[in-house]
C-alpha positions as CSV (number, residue, x, y, z in Angstrom):
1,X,0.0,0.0,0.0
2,X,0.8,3.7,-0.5
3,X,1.7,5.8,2.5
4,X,-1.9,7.4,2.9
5,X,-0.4,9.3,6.2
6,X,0.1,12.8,4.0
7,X,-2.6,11.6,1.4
8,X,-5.7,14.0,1.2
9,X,-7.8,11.3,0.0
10,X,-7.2,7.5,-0.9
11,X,-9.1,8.0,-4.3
12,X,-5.9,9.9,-5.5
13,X,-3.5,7.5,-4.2
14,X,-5.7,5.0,-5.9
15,X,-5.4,7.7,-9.0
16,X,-1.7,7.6,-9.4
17,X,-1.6,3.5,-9.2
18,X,-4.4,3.3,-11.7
19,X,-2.7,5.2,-14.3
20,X,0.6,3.8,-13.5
21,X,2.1,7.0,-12.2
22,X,2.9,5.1,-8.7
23,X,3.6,0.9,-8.0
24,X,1.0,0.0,-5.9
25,X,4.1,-0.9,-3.1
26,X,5.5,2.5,-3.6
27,X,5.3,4.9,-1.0
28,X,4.0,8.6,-1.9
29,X,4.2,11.9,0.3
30,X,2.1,14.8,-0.2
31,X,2.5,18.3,0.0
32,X,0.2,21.2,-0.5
33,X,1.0,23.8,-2.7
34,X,0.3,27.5,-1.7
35,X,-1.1,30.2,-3.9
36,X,-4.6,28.7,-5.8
37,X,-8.0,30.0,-4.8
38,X,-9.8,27.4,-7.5
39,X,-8.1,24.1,-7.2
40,X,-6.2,22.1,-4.6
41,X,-2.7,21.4,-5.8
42,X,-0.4,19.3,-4.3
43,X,3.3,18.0,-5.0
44,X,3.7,14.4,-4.6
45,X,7.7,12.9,-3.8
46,X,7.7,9.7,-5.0
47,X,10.7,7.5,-4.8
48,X,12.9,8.2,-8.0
49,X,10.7,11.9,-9.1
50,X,8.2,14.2,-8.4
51,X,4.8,15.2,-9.9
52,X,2.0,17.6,-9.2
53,X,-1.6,16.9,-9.0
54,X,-4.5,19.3,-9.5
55,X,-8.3,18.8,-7.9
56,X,-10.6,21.7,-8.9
57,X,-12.6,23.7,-5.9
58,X,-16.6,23.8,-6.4
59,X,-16.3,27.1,-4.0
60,X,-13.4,29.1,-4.6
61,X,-11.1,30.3,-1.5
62,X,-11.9,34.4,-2.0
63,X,-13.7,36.1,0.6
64,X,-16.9,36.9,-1.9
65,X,-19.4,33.8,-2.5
66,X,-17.6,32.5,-5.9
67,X,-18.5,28.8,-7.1
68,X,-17.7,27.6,-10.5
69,X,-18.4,24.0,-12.4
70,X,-15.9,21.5,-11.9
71,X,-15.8,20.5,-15.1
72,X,-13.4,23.1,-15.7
73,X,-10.5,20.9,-14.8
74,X,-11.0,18.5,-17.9
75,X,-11.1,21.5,-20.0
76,X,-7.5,22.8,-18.3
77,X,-6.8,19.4,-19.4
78,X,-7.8,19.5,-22.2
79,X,-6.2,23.4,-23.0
80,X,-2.5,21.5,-21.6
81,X,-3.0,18.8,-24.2
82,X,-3.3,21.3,-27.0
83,X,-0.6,24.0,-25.5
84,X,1.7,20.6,-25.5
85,X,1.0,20.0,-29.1
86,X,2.1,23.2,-30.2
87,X,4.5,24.7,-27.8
88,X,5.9,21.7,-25.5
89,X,8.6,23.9,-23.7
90,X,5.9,26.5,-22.2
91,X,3.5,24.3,-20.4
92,X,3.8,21.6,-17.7
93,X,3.5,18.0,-19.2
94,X,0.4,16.6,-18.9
95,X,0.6,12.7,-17.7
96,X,-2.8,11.7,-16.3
97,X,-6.4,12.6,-16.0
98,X,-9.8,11.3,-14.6
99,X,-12.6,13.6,-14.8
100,X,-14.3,11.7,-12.5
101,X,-12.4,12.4,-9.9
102,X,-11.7,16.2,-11.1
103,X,-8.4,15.8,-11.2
104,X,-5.3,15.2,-13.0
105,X,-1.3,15.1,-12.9
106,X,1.6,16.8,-14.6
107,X,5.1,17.3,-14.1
108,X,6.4,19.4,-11.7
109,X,8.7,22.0,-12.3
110,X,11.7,23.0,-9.6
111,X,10.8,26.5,-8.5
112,X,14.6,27.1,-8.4
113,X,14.5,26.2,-12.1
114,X,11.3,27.9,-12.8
115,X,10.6,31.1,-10.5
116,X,7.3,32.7,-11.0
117,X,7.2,35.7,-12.8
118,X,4.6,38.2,-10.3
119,X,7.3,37.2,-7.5
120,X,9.9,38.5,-9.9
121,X,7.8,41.0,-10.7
122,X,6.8,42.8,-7.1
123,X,10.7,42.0,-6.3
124,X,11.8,45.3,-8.6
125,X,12.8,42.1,-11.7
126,X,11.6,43.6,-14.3
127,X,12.9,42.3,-17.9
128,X,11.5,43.6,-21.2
129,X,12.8,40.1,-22.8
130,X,10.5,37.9,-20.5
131,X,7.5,40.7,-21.8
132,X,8.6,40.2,-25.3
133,X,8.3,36.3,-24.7
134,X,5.0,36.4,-22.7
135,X,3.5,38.2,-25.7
136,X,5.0,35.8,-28.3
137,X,3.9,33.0,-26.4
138,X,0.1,34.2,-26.0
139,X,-0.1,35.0,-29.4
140,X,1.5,31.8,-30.8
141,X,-1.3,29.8,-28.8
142,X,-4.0,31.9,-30.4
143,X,-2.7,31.5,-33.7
144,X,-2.3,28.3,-33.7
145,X,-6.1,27.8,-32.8
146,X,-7.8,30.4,-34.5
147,X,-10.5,29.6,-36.5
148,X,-10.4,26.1,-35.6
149,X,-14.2,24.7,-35.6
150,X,-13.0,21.2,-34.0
151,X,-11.6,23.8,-30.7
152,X,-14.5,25.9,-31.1
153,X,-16.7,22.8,-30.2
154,X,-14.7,20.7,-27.8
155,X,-13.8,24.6,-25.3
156,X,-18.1,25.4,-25.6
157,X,-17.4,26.4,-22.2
158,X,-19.1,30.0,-21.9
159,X,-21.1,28.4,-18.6
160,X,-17.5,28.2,-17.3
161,X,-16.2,31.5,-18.1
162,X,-19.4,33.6,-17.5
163,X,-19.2,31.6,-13.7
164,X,-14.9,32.3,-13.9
165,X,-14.1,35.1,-15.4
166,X,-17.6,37.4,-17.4
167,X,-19.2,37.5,-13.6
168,X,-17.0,37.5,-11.0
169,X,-14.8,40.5,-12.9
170,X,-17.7,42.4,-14.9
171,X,-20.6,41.6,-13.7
172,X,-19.7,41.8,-9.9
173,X,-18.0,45.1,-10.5
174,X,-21.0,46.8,-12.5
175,X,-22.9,46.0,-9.1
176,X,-20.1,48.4,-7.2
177,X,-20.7,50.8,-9.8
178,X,-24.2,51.3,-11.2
179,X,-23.6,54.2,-13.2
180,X,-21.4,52.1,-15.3
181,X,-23.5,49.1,-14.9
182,X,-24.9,49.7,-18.5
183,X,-20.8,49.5,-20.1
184,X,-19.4,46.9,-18.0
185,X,-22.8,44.4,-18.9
186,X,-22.2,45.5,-22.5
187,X,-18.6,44.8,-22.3
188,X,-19.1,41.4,-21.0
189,X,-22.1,40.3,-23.9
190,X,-19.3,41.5,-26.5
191,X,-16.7,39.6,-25.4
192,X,-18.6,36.5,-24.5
193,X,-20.2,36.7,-28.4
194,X,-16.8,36.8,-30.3
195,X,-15.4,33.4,-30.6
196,X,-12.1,33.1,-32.7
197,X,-9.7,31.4,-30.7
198,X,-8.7,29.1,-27.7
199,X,-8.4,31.6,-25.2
200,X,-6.7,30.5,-21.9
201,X,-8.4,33.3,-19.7
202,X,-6.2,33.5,-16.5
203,X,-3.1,34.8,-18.1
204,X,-1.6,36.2,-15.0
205,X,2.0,36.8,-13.7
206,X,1.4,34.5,-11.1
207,X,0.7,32.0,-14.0
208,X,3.6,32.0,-15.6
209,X,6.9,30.6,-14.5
210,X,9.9,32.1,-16.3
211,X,11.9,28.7,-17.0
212,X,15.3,28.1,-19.0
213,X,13.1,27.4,-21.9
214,X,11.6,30.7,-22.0
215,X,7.6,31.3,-20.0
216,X,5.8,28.1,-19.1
217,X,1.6,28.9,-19.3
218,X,-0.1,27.4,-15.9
219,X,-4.2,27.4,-14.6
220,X,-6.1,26.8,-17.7
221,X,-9.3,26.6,-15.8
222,X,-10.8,29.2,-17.8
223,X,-10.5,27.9,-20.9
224,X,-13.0,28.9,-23.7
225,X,-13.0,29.4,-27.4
226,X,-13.6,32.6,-27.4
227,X,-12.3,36.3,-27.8
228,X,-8.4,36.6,-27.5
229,X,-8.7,40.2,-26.7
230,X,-9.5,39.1,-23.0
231,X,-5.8,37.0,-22.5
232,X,-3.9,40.0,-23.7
233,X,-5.9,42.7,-21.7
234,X,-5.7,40.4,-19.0
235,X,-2.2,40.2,-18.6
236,X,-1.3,43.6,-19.3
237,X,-3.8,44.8,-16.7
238,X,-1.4,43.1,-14.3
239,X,1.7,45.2,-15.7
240,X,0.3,48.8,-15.2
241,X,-1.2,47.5,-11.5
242,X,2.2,46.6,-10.5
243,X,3.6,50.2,-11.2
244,X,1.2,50.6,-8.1
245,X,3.4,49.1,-5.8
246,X,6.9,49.5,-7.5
247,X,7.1,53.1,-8.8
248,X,10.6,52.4,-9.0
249,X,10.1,50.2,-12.1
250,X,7.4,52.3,-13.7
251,X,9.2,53.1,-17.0
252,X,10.5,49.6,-17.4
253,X,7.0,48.3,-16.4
254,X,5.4,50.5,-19.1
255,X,8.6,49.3,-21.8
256,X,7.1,45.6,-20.8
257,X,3.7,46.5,-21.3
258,X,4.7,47.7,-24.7
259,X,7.1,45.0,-26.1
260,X,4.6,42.3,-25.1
261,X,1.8,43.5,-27.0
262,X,3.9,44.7,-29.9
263,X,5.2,40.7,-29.5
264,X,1.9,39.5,-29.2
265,X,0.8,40.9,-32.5
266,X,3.5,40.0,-34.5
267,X,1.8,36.4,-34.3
268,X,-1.7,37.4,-34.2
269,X,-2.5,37.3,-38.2
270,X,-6.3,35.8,-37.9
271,X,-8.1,39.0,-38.0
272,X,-7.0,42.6,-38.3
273,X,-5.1,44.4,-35.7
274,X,-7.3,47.4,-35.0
275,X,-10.8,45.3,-34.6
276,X,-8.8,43.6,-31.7
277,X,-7.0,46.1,-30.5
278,X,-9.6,48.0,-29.8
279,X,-11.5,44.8,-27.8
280,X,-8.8,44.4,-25.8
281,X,-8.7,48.4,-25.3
282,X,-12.3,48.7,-24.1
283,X,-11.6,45.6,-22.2
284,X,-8.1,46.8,-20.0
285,X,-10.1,49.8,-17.6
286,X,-12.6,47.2,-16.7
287,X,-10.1,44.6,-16.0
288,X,-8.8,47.6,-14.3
289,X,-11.6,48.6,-11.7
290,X,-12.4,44.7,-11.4
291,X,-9.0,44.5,-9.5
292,X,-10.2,46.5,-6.9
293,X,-14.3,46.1,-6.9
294,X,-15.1,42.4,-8.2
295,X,-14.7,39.4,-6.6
296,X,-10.8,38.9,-6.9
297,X,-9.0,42.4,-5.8
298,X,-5.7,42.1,-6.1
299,X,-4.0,41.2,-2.8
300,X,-1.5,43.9,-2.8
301,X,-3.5,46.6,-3.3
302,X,-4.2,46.8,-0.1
303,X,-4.5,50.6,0.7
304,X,-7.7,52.5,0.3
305,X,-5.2,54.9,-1.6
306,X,-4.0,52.7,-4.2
307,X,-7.9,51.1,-5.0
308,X,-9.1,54.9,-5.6
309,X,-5.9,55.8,-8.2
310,X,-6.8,52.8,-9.8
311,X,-10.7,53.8,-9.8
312,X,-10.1,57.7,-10.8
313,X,-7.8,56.0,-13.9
314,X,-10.1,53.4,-14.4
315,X,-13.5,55.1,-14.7
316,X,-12.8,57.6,-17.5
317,X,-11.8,55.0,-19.8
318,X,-14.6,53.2,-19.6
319,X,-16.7,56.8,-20.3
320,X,-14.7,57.3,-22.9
321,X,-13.1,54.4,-24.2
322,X,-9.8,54.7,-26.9
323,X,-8.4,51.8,-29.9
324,X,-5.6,51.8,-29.1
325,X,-3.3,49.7,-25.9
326,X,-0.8,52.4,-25.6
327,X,-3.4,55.2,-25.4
328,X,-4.7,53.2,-22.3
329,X,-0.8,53.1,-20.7
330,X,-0.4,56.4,-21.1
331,X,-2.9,57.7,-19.7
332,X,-2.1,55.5,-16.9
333,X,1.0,56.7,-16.5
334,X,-0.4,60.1,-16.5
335,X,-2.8,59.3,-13.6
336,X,-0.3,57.7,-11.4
337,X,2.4,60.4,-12.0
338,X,-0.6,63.4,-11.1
339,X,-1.4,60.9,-8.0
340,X,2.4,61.4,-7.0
341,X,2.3,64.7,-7.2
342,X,-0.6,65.7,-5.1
343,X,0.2,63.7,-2.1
C-alpha cells in the first residue's frame, strides 16, 4: 500500500496507481502547494521523481461567495494537451487525467529552475525580454487555434467563463458601480459573443513561470473558445497595476507593457489588428476597476489609496473608451504620476 499518512484522500492514491504514475508498493508523500484560490494542488515525492496533481474547488477560496463548475478541470486538461502539441517547452507535461475524480497530474517543475514571474515582478525584476516572450507565447497559442471549428466545439465552455471570469470581474464590478453598470454588462455580452480562438483566460504573472526554456503557461481553468482580446488585456492589466506598488520600475513596467503587446501581434495574423485592438482596449479599464471592486482584488493593493488611483484611472476610460493599448498606458501613466504629485 501507498503511505496514505500525507494523502488528502485515498481516491488519489488510488489515482496515481491506476494510471501507473505510482507501484502499488510505492510509497508517496504529499504536500500542498500555496497560492490557488480554485483548485487544490499538491506536490507528490515519489521514490525516484516528483509530480504535481491538480483537484478543482466547487467554491473558490476568495472572501466573496464564488463557485464555479468543476468541469473546468478536464477542460484545463484539455487546453494543456493542446498548448503541449504546439509549444511543449511552455506548459507543464500533462501525464494523467480522470474527470471523475476532477483531477489530474503533470510534471512538476523546480521553483529554483522555474521562478514565478509576479514574484519576480513585485521583487523590482523587471525584464523587457521575459514581456517580449509572454506576448510571443500568447499569441502563438491563439494563432495556432484560430479559427479552428474542431476547438470551437470541444472549449463550448461559456457556462465556465461567465461563472470564472464574465461575472465574478464584470458583472460583480458593475454592481459596485451602477452608473457604469450599463458598459461593464455590454462589455461582457461583447466579449462573450466573439469566438475566434482558444483563449486561456487567467493569463496572470502568477501564472507563468519564467523557465530556461523561456515562460511556461499554468491554470487553464478558464478555458474557452472565445475572444483573444480578453488573454492580452488580461495580462497587461497586471503590468500597469504593479507600477502601483513599485514606482521604482514604472518606465520599465510601461517598456514591458509595450514589447509584449507589440510581440503579441507580431503572431496574431487571424483578424486585423485594429478590430482587436480596440477589444482588448475597451476591455483593460474594466479589468482595471475589477481588481479593486469584483470578486478577486488584487491582494497587494491593499491601501484605500491605491484602490481609488486605480478607480479615478479606471473610470474615464470606460466613459470614454480609446483603440488603441498604448493610449490606455499612457494615460495610466499620466494618472499615477498626477497621483504622486498631489500627495
Amino acid at each position: 500500500m501507498m503511505n496514505e499518512r500525507n494523502s488528502p484522500d485515498p481516491r488519489l492514491d488510488a489515482f496515481l496507481i491506476e494510471h501507473r504514475l505510482a507501484a502499488p508498493n510505492e510509497s508517496a508523500s504529499w504536500h500542498p502547494l500555496t497560492g490557488g484560490v480554485s483548485s487544490d494542488i499538491w506536490r507528490v515525492d515519489l521514490a525516484d521523481r516528483s509530480l504535481c496533481v491538480k483537484r478543482a474547488l466547487s467554491t473558490l477560496k476568495v472572501a466573496a461567495q464564488w463557485q464555479a463548475p468543476v468541469s473546468r478541470n478536464a477542460y484545463e486538461w484539455a487546453w494543456m494537451q493542446f498548448a503541449a502539441q504546439h509549444c511543449p517547452d511552455n506548459v507543464p507535461t500533462p501525464l494523467a487525467h480522470d474527470p471523475a475524480l476532477g483531477v489530474f497530474a503533470m510534471s512538476f517543475l523546480s521553483p529554483a529552475e522555474h521562478p514565478v514571474w509576479k514574484q519576480q515582478l513585485m521583487a523590482g525584476q523587471v525584464e523587457i525580454e521575459t514581456a517580449k516572450a509572454v506576448g510571443h507565447l500568447i499569441g502563438s497559442l491563439h494563432a495556432a487555434s484560430a479559427e479552428s471549428s474542431e476547438l470551437a466545439k470541444a472549449f463550448d465552455t461559456r457556462e465556465n467563463f461567465h461563472a470564472l471570469r464574465l461575472d465574478p470581474y464584470l458583472i460583480a464590478t458593475s454592481a459596485r458601480h451602477p452608473a457604469l453598470a450599463s458598459r461593464l454588462e455590454a462589455l461582457a455580452r461583447r466579449t462573450a459573443s466573439v469566438r475566434t480562438a482558444l483563449v486561456h483566460g487567467d493569463v496572470s504573472p502568477k501564472n507563468i513561470l519564467i523557465g530556461p526554456m523561456g515562460p511556461v503557461l499554468l491554470d487553464a481553468e478558464c478555458a474557452w473558445f472565445g475572444d483573444p482580446a480578453f488573454d492580452l488585456a488580461f495580462c497587461l492589466n497586471h503590468l500597469l497595476l504593479k507600477c502601483l506598488v513599485r514606482p521604482d520600475q514604472v518606465d520599465a513596467l510601461i517598456v514591458s507593457f509595450k514589447a509584449l503587446t507589440e510581440a503579441y501581434f507580431d503572431e496574431a495574423d487571424w483578424e486585423l489588428r485594429a478590430g482587436l485592438e480596440a477589444r482588448a482596449a475597451a476591455l483593460l479599464p474594466a479589468l482595471l476597476l475589477a481588481r479593486v471592486d469584483g470578486k478577486s482584488p488584487a491582494e497587494y493593493l491593499n491601501d484605500e489609496r491605491l484602490r481609488d488611483q486605480v478607480r479615478r484611472i479606471a473610470v474615464p476610460l470606460l466613459y470614454e473608451p480609446v483603440a488603441d493599448l498604448c493610449q490606455v498606458a499612457a494615460a495610466w501613466v499620466e494618472g499615477i504620476g498626477r497621483h504622486r504629485l498631489q500627495r
